[in-house]
Backbone bond lengths (Angstrom), bond angles and torsions (degrees), N, CA, C in turn:
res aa  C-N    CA-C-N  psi(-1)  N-CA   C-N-CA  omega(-1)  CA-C   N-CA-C  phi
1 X - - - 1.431 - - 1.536 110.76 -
2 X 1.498 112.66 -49.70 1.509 105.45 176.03 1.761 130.66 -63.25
3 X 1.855 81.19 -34.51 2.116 72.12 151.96 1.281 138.70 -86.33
4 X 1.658 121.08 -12.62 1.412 116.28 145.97 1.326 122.51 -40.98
5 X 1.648 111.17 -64.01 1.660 101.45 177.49 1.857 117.49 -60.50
6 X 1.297 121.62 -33.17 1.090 100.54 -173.16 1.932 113.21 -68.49
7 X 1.604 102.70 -11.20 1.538 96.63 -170.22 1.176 84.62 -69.51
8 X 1.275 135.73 -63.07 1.962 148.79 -170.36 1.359 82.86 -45.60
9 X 1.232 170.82 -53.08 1.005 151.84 -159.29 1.868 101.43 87.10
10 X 1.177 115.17 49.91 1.489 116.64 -175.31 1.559 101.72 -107.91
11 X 0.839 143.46 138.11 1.436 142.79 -170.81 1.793 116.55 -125.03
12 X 1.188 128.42 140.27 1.194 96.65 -152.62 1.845 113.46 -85.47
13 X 0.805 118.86 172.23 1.546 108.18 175.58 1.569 124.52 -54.92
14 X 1.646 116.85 -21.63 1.313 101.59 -168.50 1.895 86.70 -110.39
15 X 1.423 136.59 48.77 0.823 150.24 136.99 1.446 136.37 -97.98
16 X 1.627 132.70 123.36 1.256 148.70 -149.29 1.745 80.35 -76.50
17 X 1.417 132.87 164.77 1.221 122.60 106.61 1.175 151.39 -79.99
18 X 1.443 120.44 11.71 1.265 145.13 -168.90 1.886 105.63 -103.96
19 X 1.586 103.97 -6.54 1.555 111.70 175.74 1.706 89.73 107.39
20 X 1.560 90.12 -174.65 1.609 100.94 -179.06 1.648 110.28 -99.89
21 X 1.055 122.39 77.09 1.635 123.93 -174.58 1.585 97.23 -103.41
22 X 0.876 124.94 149.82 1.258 134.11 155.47 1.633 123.77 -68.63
23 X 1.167 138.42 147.28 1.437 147.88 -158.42 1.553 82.13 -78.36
24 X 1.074 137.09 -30.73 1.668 124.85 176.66 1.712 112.69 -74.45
25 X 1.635 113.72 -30.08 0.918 106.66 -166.91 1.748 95.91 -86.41
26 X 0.901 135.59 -38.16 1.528 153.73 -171.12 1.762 103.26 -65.07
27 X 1.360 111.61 -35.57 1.534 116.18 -170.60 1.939 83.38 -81.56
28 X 1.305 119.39 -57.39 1.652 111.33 -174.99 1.265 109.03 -48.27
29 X 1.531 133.00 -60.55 1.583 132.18 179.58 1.717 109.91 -36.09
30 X 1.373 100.99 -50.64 1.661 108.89 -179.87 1.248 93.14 -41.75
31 X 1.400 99.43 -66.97 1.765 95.65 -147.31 1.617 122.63 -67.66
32 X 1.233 104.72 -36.09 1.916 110.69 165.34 1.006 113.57 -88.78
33 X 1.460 140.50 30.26 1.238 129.01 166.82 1.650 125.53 -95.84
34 X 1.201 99.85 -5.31 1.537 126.52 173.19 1.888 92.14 -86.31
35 X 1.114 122.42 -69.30 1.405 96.86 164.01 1.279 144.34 -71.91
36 X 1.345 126.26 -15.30 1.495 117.58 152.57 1.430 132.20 -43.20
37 X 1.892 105.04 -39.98 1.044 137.56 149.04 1.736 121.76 -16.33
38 X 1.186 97.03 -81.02 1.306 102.37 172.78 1.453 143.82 -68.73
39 X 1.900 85.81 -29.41 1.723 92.38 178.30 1.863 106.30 -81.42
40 X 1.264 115.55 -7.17 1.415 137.39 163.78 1.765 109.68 -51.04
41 X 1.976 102.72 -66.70 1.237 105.42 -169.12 2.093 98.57 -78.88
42 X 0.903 121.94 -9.01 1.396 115.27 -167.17 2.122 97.50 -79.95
43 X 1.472 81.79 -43.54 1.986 79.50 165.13 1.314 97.45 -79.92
44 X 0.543 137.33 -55.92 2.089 109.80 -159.32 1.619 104.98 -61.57
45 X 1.106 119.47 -25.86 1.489 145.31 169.94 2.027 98.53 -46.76
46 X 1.479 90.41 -85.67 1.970 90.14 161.61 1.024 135.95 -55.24
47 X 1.405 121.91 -26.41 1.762 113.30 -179.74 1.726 87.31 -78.02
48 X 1.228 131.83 -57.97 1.617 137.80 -172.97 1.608 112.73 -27.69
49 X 1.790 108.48 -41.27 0.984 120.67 169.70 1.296 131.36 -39.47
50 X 2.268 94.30 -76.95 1.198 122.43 164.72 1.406 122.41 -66.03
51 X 1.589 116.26 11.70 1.565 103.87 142.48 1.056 125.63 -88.80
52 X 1.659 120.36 -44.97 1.049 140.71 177.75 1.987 106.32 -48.22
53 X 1.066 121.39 -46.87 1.250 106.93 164.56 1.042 123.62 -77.23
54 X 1.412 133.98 -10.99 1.549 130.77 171.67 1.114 113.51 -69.56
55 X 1.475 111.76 -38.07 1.532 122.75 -175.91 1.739 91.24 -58.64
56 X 0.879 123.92 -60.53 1.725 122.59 -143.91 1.617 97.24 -81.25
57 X 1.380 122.23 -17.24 1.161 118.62 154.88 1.945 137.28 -35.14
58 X 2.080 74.43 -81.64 1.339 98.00 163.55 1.925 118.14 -61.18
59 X 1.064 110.22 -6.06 1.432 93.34 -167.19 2.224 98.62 -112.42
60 X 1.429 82.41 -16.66 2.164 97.37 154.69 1.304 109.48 -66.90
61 X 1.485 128.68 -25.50 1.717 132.15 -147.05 1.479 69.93 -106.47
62 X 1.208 132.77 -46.57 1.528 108.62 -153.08 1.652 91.54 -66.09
63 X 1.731 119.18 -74.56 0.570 122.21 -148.27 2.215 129.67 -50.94
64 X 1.471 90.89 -5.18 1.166 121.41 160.44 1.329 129.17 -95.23
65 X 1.554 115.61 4.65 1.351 122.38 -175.67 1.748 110.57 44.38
66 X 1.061 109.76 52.90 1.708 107.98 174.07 1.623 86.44 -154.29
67 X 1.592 95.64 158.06 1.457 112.37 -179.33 1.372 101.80 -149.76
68 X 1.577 112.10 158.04 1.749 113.33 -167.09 1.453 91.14 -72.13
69 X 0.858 143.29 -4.20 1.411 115.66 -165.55 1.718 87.28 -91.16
70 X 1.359 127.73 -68.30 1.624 135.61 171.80 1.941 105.72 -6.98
71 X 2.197 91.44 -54.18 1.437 100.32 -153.89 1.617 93.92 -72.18
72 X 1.504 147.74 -44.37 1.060 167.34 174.69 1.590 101.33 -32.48
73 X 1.858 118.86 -58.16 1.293 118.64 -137.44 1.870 86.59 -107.53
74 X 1.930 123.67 8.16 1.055 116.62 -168.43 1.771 121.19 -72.23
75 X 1.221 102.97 -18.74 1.580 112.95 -172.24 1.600 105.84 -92.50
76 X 1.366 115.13 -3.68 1.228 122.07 155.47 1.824 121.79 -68.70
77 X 1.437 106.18 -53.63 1.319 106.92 172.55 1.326 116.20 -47.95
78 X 1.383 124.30 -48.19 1.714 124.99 -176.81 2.130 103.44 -50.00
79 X 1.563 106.32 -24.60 1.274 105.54 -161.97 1.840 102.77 -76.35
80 X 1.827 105.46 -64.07 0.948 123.00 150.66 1.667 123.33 -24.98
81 X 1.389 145.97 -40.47 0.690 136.44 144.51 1.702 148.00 -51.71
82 X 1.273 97.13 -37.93 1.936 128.58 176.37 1.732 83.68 -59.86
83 X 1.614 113.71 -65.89 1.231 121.54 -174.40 1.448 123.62 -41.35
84 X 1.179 123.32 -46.12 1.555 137.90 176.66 1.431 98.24 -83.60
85 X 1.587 142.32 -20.00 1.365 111.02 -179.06 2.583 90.23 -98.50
86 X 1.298 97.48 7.95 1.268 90.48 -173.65 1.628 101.26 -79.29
87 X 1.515 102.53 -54.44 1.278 119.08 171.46 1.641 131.99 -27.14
88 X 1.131 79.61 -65.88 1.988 107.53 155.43 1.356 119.76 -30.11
89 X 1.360 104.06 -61.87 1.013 114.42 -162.49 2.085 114.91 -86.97
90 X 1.572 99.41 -11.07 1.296 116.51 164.76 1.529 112.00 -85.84
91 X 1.205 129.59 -27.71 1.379 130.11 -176.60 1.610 98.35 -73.08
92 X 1.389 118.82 -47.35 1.493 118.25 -177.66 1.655 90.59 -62.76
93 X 0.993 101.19 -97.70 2.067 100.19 -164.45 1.530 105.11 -15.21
């Protein structure tokens, strides 16, 4: 019988639909949920930010044709290079 009603979606009377919390636990949710709230929108607030400046980053890199990854991997080329005039200079000897 109780899985008939639960297929019907009948619930029994001495069941919450809100779950089984206690009126203590339900009175706390009330009450900090206005601040969860906010410290919620204050991050979405900062990441919104830190897109908004990533964007204007990446969209400075374009307009400069350079990108962090280029600017990141540049002190490599000086290495890569030393290397190929080292090379060079071992194939002659």
């Amino acid at each position: 019988m109780r899985e008939e009603q639960e297929l019907a979606g009948v619930r029994a009377w001495n069941r919450r639909p809100y779950g089984d919390r206690t009126d203590q636990e339900l009175t706390r949710l009330i009450a900090t949920g206005p601040v969860d709230a906010r410290r919620q929108d204050k991050a979405a607030a900062e990441a919104e930010a830190a897109e908004r400046a990533l964007q204007e980053q990446i969209a400075a890199d374009k307009a400069c044709d350079e990108t962090r990854g280029r600017r990141e991997v540049a002190p490599i080329y000086q290495l890569l290079d030393r290397a190929d005039e080292q090379l060079a200079t071992a194939r002659t000897e």
